[in-house]
N, C-alpha and C positions, 0 to 999 in steps of 0.2 A: 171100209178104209182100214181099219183095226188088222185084220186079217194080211191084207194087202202090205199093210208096214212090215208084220212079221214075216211074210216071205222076202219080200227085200231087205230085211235084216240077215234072214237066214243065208240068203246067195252071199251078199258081201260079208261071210263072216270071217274068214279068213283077211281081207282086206282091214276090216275094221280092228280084229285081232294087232295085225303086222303094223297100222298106224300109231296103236296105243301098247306096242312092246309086250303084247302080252300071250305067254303060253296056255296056262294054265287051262283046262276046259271047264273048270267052276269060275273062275273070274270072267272069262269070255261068257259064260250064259249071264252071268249076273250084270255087265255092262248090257249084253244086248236087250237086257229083258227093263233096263233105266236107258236105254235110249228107246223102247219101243213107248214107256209111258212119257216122254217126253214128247215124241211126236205124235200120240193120241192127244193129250193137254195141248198141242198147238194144235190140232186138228178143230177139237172142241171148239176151242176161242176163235178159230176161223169160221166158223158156221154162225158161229153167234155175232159176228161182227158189225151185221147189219142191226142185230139190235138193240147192244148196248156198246159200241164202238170207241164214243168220245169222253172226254172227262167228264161234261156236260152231264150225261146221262149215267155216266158210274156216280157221280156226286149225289145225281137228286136218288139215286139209288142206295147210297148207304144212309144219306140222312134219312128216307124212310124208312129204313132197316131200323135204325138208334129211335128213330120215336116210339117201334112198338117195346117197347120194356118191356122185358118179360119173355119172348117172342122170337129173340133171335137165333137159338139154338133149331128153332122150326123151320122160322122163314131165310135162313140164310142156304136150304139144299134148294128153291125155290127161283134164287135170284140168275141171273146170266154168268158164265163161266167168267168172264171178260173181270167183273165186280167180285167174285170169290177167288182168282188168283190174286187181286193186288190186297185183298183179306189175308192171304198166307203171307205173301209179301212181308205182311207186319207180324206175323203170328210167331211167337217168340218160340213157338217148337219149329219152324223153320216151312220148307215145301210142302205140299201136299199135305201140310198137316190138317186139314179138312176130315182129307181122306184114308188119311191111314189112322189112325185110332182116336177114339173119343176126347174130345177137347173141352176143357170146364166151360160153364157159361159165361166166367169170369174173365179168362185170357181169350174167350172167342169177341168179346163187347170189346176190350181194349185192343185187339187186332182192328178190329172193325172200326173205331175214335180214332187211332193210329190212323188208317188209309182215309179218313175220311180227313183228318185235320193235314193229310200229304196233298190235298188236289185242293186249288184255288175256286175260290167261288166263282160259279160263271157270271159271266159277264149276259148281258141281256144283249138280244140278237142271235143271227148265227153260230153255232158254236168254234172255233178254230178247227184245224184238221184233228180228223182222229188220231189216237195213238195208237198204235200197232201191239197190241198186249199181246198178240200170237208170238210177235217178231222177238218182244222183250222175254217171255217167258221158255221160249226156245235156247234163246241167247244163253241165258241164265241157266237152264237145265243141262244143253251141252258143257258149259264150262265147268259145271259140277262133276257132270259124268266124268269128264277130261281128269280133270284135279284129284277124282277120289281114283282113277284108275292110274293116273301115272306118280303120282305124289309130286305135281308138278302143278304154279300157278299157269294160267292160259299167258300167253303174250302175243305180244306183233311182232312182227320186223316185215320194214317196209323198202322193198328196192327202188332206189330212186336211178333211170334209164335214159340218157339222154337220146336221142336219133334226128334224122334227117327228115323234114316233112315239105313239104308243099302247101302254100297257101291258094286262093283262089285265082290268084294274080299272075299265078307258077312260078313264084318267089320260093326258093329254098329257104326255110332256117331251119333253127334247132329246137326242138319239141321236147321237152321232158312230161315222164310218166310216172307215175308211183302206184306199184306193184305190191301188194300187201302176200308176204311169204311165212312159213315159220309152219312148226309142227301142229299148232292148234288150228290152222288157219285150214291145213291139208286135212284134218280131222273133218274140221266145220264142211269144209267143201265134199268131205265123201257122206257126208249125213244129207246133206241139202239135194244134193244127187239123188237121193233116195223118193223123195216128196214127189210128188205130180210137178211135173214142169210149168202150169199155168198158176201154182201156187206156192213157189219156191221163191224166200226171199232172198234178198242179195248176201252171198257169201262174206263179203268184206264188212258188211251191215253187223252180221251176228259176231263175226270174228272180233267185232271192232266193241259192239254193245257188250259181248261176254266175258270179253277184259277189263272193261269198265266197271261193270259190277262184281265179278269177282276181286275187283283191287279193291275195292270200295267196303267190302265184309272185310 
């Protein structure tokens, strides 16, 4: 898969260049080489999804992480990607800081208290639907990439379209549509393009999740 991304990075380079205004050929390798670990990191979390998916199972997973004292610095390269992204999530040096240089055992335990006092205790039974940590931490990665490349927050703009429809009855009326438009949006859709078609989320999803969080820092 790895491999596979950075060739379809490399075809659409020039596209991804002309979406994000950008000349330069050291800023073009350095976006393409933070959108390729973004869609490796949603790759990850897609494999793993069967088995730690739900909140349910990231919860009983970090409270066993926090009982072993002492331990966490070990057992947290151990745990499911799904439970170490929403760890960065809280890690006060920000993304991937797992993975990019050594973390004290101090800020890595309160990252870790952080995500665990964010997810509500489960409830006994079923667990509700999963959350989508691939979907979220994609979302989150391209808006990054977007913001650090154009010095621009991500946003929406949404065409609201009225037309002519047909009911079952073959009654005319009026149908209205909302069309989600804008420069990040067109971004988000030429990445998503990229992915395997049986594993591609919904563009308007990431478009919509990336502005959220990006407003929210």
């Amino acid at each position: 898969m790895g491999n596979a991304i950075d060739r379809r990075l490399i075809r659409h380079r020039i596209a991804i260049a002309e979406e994000l205004e950008l000349t330069e050929d050291t800023e073009i390798d350095a976006v393409l080489e933070n959108i390729s670990s973004e869609l490796r990191r949603c790759w990850s979390l897609l494999r793993d999804v069967n088995k730690a998916g739900s909140e349910a199972q990231v919860y009983r997973t970090l409270k066993h992480l926090l009982a072993k004292r002492g331990q966490l610095d070990h057992t947290v390269w151990e745990i499911d990607p799904a439970t170490r992204a929403l760890i960065e999530d809280h890690h006060p040096d920000g993304p991937c800081a797992l993975e990019s240089s050594p973390t004290s055992s101090k800020r890595l335990r309160q990252a870790a208290k952080a995500a665990f006092k964010s997810l509500e205790k489960p409830k006994r039974g079923r667990p509700k639907a999963t959350i989508n940590y691939a979907q979220r931490a994609l979302s989150k990665g391209l808006a990054e990439v977007y913001e650090n490349a154009t010095g621009k927050k991500p946003g929406r703009s949404v065409v609201v379209e009225t037309h002519e429809d047909t009911d079952s009855d073959g009654h005319y009326h009026h149908a209205i549509t909302f069309n989600e438009q804008g420069h990040f949006h067109a971004f988000v859709s030429l990445i998503v393009s990229l992915i395997p078609r049986q594993l591609r989320p919904s563009v308007d999803e990431v478009t919509r999740l990336g502005v959220e969080i990006s407003t929210d820092q």
